[in-house]
C-alpha positions as CSV (number, residue, x, y, z in Angstrom):
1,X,38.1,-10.6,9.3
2,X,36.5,-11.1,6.3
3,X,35.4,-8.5,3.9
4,X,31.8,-9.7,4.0
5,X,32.3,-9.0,8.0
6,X,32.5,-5.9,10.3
7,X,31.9,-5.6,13.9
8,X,28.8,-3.8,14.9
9,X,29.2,0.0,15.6
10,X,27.9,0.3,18.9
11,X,29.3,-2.7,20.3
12,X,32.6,-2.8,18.8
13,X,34.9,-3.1,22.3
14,X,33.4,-5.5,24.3
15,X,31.0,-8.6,24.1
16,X,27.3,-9.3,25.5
17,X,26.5,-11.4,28.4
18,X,23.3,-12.9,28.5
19,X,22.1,-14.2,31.5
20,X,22.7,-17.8,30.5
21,X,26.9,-16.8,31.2
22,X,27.2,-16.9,27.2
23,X,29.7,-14.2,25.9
24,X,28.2,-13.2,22.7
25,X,30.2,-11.2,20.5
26,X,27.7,-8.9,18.3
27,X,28.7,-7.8,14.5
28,X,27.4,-7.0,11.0
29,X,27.7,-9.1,8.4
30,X,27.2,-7.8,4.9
31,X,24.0,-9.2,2.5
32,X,23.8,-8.2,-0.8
33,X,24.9,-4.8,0.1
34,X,23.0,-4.4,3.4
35,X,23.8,-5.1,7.2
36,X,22.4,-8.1,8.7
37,X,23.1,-8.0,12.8
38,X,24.5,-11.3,14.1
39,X,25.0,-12.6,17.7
40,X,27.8,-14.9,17.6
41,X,28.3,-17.6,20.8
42,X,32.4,-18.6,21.8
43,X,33.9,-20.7,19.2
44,X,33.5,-24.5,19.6
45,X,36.6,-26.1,17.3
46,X,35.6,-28.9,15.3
47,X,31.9,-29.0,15.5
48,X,29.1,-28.3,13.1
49,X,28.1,-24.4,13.7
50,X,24.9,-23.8,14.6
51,X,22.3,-21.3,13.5
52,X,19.3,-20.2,15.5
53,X,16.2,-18.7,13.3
54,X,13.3,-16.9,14.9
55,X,10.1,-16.3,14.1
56,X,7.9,-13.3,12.5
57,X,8.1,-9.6,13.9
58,X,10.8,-10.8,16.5
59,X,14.2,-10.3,16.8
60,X,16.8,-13.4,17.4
61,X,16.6,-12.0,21.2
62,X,13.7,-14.8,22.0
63,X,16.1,-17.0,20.4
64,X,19.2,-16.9,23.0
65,X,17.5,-18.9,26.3
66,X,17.9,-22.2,24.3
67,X,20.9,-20.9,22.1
68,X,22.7,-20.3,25.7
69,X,22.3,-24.3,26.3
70,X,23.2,-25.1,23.2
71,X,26.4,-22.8,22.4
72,X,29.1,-25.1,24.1
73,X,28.7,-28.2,22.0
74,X,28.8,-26.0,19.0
75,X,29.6,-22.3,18.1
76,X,26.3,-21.1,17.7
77,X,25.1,-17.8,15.9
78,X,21.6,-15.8,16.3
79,X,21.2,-13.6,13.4
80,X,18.2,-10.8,13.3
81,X,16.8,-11.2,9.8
82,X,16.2,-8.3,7.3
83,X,14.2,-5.9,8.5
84,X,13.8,-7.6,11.9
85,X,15.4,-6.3,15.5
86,X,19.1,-5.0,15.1
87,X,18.8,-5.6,11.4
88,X,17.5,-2.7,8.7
89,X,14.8,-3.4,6.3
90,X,15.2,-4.3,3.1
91,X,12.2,-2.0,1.8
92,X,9.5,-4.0,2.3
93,X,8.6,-7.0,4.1
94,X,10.7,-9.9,2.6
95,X,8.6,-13.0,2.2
96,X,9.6,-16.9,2.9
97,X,11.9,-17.5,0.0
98,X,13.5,-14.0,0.6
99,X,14.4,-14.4,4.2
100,X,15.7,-17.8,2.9
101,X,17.8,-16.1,0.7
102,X,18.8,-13.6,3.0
103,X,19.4,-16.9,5.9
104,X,22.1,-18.5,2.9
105,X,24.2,-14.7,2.8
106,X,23.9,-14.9,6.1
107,X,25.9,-18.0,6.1
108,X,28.5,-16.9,3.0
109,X,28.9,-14.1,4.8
110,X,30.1,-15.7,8.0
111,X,32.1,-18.4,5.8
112,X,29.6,-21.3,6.9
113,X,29.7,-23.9,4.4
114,X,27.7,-26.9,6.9
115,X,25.5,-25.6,9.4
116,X,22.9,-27.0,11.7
117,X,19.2,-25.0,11.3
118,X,16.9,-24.9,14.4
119,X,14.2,-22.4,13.4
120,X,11.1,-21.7,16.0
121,X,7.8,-20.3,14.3
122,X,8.2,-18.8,10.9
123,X,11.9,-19.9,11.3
124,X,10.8,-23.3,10.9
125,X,9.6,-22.4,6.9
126,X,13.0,-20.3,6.6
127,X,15.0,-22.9,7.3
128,X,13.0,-25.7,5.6
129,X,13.3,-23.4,2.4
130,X,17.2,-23.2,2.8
131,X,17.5,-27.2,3.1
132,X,15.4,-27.4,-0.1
133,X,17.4,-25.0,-1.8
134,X,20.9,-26.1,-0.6
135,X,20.7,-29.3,0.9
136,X,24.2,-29.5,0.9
137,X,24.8,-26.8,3.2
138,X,22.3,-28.1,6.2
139,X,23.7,-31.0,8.1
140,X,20.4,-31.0,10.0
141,X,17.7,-29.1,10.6
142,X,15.4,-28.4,13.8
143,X,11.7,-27.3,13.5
144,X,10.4,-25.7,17.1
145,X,6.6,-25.0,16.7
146,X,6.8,-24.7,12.4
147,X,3.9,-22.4,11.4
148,X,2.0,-22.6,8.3
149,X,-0.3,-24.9,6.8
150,X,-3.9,-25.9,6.7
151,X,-4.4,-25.9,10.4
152,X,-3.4,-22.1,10.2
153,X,-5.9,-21.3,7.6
154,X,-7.9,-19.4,7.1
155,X,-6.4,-15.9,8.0
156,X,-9.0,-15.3,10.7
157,X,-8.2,-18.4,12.6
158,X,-4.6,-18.0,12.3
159,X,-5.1,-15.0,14.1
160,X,-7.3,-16.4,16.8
161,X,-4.7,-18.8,17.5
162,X,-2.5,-16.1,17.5
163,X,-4.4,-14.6,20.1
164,X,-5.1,-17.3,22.3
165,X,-1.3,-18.6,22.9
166,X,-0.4,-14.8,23.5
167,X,-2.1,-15.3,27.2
168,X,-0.3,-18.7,27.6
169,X,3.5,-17.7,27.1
170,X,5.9,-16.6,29.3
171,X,4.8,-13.0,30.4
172,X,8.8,-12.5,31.0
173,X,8.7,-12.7,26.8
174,X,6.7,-9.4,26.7
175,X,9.7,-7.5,27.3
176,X,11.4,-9.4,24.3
177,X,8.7,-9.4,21.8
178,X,6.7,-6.3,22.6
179,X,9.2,-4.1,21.6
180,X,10.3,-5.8,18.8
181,X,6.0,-6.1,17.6
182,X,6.3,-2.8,17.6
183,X,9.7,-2.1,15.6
184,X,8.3,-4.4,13.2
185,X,5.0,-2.5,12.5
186,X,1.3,-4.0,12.4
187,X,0.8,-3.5,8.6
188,X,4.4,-5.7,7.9
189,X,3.0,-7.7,10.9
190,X,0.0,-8.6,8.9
191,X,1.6,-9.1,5.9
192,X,4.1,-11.4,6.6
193,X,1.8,-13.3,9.1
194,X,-1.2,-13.9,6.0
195,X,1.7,-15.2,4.0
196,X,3.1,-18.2,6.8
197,X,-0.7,-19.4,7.3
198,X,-0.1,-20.4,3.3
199,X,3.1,-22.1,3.5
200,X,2.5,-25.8,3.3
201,X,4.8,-26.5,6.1
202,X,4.0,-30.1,6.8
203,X,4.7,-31.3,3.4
204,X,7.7,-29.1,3.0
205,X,8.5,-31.0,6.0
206,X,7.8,-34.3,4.9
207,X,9.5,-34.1,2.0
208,X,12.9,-32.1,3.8
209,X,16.0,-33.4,2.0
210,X,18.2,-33.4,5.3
211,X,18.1,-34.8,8.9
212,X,15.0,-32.9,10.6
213,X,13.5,-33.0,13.6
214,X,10.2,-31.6,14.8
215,X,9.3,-29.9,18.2
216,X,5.7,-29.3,19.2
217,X,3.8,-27.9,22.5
218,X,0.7,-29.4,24.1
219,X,-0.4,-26.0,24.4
220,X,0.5,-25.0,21.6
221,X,-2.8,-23.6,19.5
222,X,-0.9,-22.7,16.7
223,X,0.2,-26.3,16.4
224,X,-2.2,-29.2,15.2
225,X,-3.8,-31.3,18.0
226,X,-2.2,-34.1,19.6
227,X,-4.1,-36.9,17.5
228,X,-3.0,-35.1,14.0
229,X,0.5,-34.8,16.0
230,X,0.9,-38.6,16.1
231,X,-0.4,-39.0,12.8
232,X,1.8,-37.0,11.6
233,X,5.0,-39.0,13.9
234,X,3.6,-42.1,12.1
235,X,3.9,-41.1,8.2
236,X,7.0,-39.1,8.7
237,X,10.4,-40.8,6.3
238,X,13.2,-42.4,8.2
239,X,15.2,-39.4,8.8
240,X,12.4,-37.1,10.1
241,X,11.5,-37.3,13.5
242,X,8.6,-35.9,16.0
243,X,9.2,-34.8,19.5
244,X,6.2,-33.5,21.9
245,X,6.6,-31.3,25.0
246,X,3.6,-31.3,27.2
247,X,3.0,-28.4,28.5
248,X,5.3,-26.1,26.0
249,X,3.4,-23.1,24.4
250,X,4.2,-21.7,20.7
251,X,8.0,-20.1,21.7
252,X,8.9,-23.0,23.5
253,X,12.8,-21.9,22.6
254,X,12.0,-19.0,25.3
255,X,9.5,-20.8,27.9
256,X,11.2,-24.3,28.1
257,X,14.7,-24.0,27.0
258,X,16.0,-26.3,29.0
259,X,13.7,-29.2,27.5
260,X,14.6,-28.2,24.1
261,X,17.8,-28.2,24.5
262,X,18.5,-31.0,25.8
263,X,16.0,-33.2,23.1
264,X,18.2,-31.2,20.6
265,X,21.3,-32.0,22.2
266,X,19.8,-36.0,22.4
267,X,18.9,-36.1,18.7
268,X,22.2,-34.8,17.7
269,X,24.2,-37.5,20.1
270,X,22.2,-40.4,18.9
271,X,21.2,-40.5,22.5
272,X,16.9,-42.0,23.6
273,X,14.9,-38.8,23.5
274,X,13.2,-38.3,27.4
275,X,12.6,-36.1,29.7
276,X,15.5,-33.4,30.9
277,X,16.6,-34.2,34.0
278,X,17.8,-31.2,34.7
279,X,13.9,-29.5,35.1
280,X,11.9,-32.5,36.6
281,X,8.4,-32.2,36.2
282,X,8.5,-29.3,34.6
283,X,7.8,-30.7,31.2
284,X,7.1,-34.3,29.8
285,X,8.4,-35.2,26.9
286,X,7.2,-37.7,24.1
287,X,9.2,-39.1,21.1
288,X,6.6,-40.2,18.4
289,X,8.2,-43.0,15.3
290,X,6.3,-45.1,13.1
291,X,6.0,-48.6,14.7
292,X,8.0,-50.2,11.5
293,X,10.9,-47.1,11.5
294,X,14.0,-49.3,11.8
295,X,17.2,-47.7,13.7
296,X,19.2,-44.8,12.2
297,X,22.5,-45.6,13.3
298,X,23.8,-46.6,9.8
299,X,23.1,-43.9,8.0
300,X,26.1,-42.2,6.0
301,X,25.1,-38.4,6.7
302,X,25.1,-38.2,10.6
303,X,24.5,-34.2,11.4
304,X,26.9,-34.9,14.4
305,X,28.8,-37.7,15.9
306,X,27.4,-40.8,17.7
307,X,24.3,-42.6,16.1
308,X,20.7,-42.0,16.4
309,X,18.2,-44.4,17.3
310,X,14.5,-44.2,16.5
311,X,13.5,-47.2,18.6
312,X,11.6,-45.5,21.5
313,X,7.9,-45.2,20.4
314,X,7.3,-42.8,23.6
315,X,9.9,-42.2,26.0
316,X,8.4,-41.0,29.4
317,X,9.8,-40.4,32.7
């Protein structure tokens, strides 16, 4: 073990079973001289580990239903940032950059020198502020429902929207993220929130150094509406892509799992982006391109094995 690693305390003689059948094994991993609580999925030899990033005043707990679906094609890890769930506080609130910071000890301190990013909410900025800093360390990187941006501001409406996808998610998340509201506080809540409503997501985005791909909800009111949506799938470079879900609200990575997995898992493989088959009708999903985006297949820095198209304009059931 390395020095930079200890097992967590409390759970140091046996592993966590979610109810996915995943065996994480829960430690601490040391950060510039504090403890940062990592969930850690089986080890999957020769593949490109994966790292699961959640969103503001929740723990990486709403983070395991699509980390479950994902963690046998690659050993996967769901940390709780700074001052977040399992994880102390590093005085106060750390902003974007700092939990960015925080994200890239997270990774020295579990010896990950190649990692694949998929970051819901405010983990979208995190990890889109890691591939800027060390694009060399993100193979690819996943955006599920990226907050931030003009369509978030100002404050007030942010928190509207806020509001108003609250009633549409999963009422099973309530047990997830009321506690950890709660741990958080309201006035680091606040704080923290104000500052993602300013981060220029989109062209952060647009301008991401690394293989990214995008995942929005229909229902989504923190997310733009569907005609900026395509817009957006039209300007995007040739190794950014944009996925819709119909029907998915802001923390799709808990509601629809099974849908993001497996557009993560096609992306990854090179394989035409459509609906799971495995939850029929449960969600339709759309894969936007611009119309003159040529095919991926030859590019020299695959995140994964296999190529990836980007000739299906919208791929429906």
């Amino acid at each position: 073990m390395s020095p930079g690693l200890r097992r967590s305390p409390d759970r140091s003689r046996h592993r966590e079973r979610d109810a996915g059948g995943v065996a994480w094994d829960e430690r601490e991993v040391d950060v510039a001289g504090h403890p940062v609580f990592v969930r850690a999925g089986p080890e999957v030899p020769g593949s490109v580990p994966m790292v699961h990033v959640h969103g503001f005043a929740i723990s990486g707990a709403c983070m395991l239903p699509t980390a479950a679906r994902l963690a046998h094609r690659a050993t996967t890890y769901v940390p709780d940032l700074p001052g977040y769930g399992r994880s102390p506080a590093w005085g106060a609130a750390l902003g974007i950059p700092n939990l960015a910071f925080a994200l890239l000890g997270v990774l020295d301190a579990l010896g990950l020198d190649r990692v694949v990013l998929v970051g819901n909410s405010m983990g979208g900025p995190v990890s889109l502020e890691v591939a800027h800093q060390a694009p060399d360390r993100v193979a690819a990187l996943v955006l599920a429902s990226p907050a931030g941006g003009v369509h978030n501001q100002p404050f007030a409406r942010a928190v509207a929207q806020l509001a108003r996808d609250a009633v549409r998610e999963s009422p099973a998340m309530a047990r997830t993220a009321v506690p950890d509201y709660l741990r958080f506080g309201p006035v680091a809540t606040l704080h923290l929130f104000s500052e993602l409503t300013r981060f220029p997501s989109l062209e952060r985005m647009l301008r991401t150094p690394v293989p990214t791909l995008a995942v929005v909800g229909t229902r989504d009111p923190l997310m733009p509406p569907p005609a900026r949506v395509r817009e957006v799938g039209r300007l995007t470079p040739e190794h950014v892509d944009v996925v819709v879900i119909e029907g998915a609200a802001h923390a799709m990575n808990f509601s629809h799992p099974g849908e993001l997995a497996h557009v993560i898992s096609s992306w990854l493989d090179g394989e035409k982006i459509v609906d799971d088959p495995d939850s029929p009708g449960v969600a339709r999903v759309l894969h936007l391109r611009r119309p003159e985006a040529g095919p991926w297949s030859d590019r020299p820095d695959r995140p994964d094995q296999g190529p990836t198209p980007r000739d299906a304009t919208v791929s429906r059931r």
